[in-house]
Chimera marker file (.cmm) of the C-alpha trace (Angstrom):
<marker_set name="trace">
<marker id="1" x="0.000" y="0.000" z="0.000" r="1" g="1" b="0" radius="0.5"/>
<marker id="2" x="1.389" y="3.544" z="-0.788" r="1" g="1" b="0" radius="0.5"/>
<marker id="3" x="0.474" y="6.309" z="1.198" r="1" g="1" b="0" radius="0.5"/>
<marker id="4" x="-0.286" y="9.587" z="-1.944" r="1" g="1" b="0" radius="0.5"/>
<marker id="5" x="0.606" y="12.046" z="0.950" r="1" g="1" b="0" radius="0.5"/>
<marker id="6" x="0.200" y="14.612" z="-2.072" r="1" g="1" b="0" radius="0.5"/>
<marker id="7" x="-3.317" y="13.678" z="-3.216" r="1" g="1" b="0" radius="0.5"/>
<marker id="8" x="-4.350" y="12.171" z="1.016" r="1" g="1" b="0" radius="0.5"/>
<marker id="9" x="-4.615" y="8.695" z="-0.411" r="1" g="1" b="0" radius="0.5"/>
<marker id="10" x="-4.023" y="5.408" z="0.398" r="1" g="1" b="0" radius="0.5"/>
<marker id="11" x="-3.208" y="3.278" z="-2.983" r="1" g="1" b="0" radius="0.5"/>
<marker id="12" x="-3.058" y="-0.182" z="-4.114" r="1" g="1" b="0" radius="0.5"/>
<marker id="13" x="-2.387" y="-1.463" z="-7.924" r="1" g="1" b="0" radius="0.5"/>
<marker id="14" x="-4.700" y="-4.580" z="-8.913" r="1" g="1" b="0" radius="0.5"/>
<marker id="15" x="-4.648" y="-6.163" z="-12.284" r="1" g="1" b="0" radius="0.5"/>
<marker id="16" x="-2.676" y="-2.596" z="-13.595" r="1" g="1" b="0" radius="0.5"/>
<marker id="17" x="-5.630" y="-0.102" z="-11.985" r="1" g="1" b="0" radius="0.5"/>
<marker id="18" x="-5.371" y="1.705" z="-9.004" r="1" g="1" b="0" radius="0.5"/>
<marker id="19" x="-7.783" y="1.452" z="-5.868" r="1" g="1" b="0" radius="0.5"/>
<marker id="20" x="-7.963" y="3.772" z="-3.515" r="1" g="1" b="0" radius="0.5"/>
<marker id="21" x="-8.723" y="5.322" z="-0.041" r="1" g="1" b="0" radius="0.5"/>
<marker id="22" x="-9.354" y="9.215" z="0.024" r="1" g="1" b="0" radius="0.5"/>
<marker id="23" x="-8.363" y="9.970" z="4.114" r="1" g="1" b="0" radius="0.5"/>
<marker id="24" x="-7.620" y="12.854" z="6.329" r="1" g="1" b="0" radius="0.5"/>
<marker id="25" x="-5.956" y="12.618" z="9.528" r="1" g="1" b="0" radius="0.5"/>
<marker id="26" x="-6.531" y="14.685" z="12.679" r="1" g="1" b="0" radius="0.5"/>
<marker id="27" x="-5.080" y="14.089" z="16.561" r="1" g="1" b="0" radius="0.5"/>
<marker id="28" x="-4.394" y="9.947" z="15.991" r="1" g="1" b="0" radius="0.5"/>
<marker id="29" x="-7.118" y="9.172" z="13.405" r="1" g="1" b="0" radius="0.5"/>
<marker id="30" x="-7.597" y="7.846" z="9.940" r="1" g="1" b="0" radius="0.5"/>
<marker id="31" x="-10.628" y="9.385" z="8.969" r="1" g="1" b="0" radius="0.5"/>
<marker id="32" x="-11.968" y="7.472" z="5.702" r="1" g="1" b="0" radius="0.5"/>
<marker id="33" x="-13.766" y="9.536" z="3.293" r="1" g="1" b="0" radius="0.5"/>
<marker id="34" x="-14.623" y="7.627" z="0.356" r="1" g="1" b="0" radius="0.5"/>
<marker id="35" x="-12.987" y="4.082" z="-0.784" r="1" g="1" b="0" radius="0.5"/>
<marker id="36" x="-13.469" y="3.486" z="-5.014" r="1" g="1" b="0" radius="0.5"/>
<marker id="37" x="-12.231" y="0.421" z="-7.179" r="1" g="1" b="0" radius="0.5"/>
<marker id="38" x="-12.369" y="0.220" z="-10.814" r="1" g="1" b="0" radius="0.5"/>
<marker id="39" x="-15.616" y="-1.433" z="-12.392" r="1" g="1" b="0" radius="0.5"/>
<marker id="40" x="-13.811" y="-3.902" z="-13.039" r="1" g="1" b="0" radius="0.5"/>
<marker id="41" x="-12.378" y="-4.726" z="-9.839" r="1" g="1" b="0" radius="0.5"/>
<marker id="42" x="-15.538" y="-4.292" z="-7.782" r="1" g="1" b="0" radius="0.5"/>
<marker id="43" x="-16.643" y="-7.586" z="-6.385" r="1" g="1" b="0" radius="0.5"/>
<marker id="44" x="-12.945" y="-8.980" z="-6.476" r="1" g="1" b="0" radius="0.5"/>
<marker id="45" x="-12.173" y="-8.355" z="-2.971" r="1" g="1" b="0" radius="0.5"/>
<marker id="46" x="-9.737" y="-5.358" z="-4.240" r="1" g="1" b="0" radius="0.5"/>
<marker id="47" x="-11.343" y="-2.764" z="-1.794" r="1" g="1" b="0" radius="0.5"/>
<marker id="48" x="-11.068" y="-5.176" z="1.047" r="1" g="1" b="0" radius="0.5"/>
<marker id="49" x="-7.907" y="-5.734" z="0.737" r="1" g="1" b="0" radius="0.5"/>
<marker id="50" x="-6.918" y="-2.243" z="0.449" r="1" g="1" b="0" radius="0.5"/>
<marker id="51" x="-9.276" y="-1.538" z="3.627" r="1" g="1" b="0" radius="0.5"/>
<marker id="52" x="-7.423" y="-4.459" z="5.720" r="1" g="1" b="0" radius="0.5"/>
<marker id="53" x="-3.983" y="-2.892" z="4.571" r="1" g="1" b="0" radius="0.5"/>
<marker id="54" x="-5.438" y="0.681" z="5.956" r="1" g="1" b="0" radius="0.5"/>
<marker id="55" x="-6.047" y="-1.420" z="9.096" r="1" g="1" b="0" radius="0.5"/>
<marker id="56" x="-2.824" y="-2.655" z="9.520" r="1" g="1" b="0" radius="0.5"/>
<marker id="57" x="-1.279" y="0.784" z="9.293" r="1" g="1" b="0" radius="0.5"/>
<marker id="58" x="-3.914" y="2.369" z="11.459" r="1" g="1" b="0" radius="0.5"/>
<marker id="59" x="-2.674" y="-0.543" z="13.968" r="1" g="1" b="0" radius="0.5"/>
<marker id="60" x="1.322" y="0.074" z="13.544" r="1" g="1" b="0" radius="0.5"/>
<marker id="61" x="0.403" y="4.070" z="14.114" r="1" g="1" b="0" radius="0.5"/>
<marker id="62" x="-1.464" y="3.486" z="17.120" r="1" g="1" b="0" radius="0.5"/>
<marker id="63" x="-4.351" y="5.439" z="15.110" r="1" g="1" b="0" radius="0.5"/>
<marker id="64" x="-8.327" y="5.022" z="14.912" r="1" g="1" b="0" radius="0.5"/>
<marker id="65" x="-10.272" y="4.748" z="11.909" r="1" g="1" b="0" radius="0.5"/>
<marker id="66" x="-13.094" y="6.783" z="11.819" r="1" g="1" b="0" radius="0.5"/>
<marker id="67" x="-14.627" y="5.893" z="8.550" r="1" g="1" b="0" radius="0.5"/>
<marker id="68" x="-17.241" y="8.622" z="6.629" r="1" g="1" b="0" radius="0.5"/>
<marker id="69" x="-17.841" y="5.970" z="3.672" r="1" g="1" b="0" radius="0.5"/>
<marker id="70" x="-19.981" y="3.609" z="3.828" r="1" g="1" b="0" radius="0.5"/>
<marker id="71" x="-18.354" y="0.492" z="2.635" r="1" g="1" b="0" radius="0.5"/>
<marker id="72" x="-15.224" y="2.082" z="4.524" r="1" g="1" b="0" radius="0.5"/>
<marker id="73" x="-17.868" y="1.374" z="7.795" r="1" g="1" b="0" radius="0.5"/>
<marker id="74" x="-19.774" y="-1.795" z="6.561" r="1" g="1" b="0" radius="0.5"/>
<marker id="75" x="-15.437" y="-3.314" z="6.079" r="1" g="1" b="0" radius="0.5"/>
<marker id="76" x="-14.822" y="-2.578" z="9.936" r="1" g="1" b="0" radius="0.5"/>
<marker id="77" x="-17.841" y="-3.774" z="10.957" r="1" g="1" b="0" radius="0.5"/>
<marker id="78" x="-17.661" y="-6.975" z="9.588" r="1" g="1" b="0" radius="0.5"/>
<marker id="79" x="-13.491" y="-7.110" z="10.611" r="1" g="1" b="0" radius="0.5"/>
<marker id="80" x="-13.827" y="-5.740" z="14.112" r="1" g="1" b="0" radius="0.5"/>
<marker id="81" x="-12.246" y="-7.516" z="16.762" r="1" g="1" b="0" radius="0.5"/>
<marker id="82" x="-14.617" y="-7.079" z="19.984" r="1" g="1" b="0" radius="0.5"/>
<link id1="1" id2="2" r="1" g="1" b="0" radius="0.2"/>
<link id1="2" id2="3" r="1" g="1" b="0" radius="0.2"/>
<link id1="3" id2="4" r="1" g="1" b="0" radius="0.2"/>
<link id1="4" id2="5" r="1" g="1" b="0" radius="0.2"/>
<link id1="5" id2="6" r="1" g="1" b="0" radius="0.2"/>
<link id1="6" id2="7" r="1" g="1" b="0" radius="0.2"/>
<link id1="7" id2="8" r="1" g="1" b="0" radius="0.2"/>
<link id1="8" id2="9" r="1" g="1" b="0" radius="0.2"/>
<link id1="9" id2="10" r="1" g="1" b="0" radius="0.2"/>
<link id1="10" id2="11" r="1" g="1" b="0" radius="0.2"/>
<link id1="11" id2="12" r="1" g="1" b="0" radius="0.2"/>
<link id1="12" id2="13" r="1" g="1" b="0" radius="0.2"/>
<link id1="13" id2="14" r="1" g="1" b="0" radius="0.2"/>
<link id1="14" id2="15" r="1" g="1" b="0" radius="0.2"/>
<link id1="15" id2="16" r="1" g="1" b="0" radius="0.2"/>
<link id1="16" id2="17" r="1" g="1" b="0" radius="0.2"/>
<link id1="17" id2="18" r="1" g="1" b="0" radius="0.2"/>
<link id1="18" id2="19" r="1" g="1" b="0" radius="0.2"/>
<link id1="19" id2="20" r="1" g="1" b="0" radius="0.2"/>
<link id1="20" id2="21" r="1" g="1" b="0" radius="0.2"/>
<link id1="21" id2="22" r="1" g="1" b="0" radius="0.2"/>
<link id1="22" id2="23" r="1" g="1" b="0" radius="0.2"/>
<link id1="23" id2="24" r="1" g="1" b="0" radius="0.2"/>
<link id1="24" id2="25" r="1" g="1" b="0" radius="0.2"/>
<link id1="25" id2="26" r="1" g="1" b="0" radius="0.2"/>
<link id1="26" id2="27" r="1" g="1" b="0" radius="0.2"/>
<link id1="27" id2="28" r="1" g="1" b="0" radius="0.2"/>
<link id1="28" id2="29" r="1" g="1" b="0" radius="0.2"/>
<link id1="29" id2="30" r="1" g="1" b="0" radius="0.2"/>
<link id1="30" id2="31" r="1" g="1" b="0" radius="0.2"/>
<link id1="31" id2="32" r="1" g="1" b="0" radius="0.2"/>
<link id1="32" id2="33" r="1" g="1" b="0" radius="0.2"/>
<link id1="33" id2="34" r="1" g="1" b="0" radius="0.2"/>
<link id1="34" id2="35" r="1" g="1" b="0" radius="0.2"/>
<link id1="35" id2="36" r="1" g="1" b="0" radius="0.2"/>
<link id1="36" id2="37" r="1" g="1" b="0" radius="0.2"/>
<link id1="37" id2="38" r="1" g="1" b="0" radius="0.2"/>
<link id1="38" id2="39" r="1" g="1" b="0" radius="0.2"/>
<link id1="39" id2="40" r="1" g="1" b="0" radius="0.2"/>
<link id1="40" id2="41" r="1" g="1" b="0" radius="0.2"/>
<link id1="41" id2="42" r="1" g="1" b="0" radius="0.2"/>
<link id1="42" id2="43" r="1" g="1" b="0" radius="0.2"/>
<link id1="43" id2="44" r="1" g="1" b="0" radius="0.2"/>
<link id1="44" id2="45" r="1" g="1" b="0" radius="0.2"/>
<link id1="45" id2="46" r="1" g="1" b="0" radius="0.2"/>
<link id1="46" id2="47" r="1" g="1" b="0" radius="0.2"/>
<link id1="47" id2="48" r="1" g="1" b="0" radius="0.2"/>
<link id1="48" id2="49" r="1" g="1" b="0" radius="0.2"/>
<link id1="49" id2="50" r="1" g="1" b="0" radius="0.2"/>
<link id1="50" id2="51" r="1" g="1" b="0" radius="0.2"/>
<link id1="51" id2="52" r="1" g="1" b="0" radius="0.2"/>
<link id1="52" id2="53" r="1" g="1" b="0" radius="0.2"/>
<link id1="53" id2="54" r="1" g="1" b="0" radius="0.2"/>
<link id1="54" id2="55" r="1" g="1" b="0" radius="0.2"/>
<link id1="55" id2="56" r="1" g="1" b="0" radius="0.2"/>
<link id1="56" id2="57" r="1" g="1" b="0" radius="0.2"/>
<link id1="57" id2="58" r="1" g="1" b="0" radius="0.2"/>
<link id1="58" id2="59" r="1" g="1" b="0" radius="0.2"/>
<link id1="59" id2="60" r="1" g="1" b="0" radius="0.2"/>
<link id1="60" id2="61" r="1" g="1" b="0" radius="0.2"/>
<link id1="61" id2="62" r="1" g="1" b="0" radius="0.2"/>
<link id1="62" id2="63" r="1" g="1" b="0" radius="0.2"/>
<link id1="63" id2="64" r="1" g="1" b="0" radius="0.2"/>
<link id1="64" id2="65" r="1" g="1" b="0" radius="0.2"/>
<link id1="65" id2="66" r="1" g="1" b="0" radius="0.2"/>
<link id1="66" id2="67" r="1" g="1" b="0" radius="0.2"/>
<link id1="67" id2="68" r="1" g="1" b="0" radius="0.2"/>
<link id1="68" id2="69" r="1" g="1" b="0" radius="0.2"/>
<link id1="69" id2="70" r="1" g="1" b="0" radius="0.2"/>
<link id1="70" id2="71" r="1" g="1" b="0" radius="0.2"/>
<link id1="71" id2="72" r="1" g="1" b="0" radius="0.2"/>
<link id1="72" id2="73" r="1" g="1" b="0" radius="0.2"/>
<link id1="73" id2="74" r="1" g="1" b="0" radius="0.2"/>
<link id1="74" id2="75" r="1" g="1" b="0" radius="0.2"/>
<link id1="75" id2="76" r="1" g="1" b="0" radius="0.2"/>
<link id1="76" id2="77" r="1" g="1" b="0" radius="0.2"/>
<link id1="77" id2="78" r="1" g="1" b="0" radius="0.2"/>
<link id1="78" id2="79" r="1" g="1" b="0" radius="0.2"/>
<link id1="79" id2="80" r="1" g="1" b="0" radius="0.2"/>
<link id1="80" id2="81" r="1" g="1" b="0" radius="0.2"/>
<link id1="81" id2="82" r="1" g="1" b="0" radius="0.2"/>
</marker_set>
């Protein structure tokens, strides 16, 4: 996963297309604006795995996700820990 400090997104290539994570960070958060994946990379898992690499950062920073997109949310809910 690259972290586009310049355009506040987190990246992954797939099959030669980009997904990616638009984010902002304030005082030890990730906040998640909007996750997208190519048409045709939509229903591969692409997004999810691009979500669970955001979560594995998020983890190493010591950082919360607070996620504003709804697929963003629906991912943590179904990965949560508790």
């Amino acid at each position: 996963m690259r972290d586009n400090k310049a355009t506040s997104r987190f990246e992954i290539d797939e099959g030669g297309q980009t997904v990616w994570a638009d984010y902002r960070r304030a005082e030890g958060r990730i906040i998640i604006d909007h996750v997208e994946a190519p048409a045709s990379l939509r229903g591969t898992g692409a997004a999810g795995r691009l979500m669970a690499a955001i979560a594995e950062q998020a983890k190493v920073e010591g950082a919360t996700i607070v996620p504003f997109c709804g697929y963003a949310a629906a991912w943590l809910a179904r990965h949560s820990r508790t």
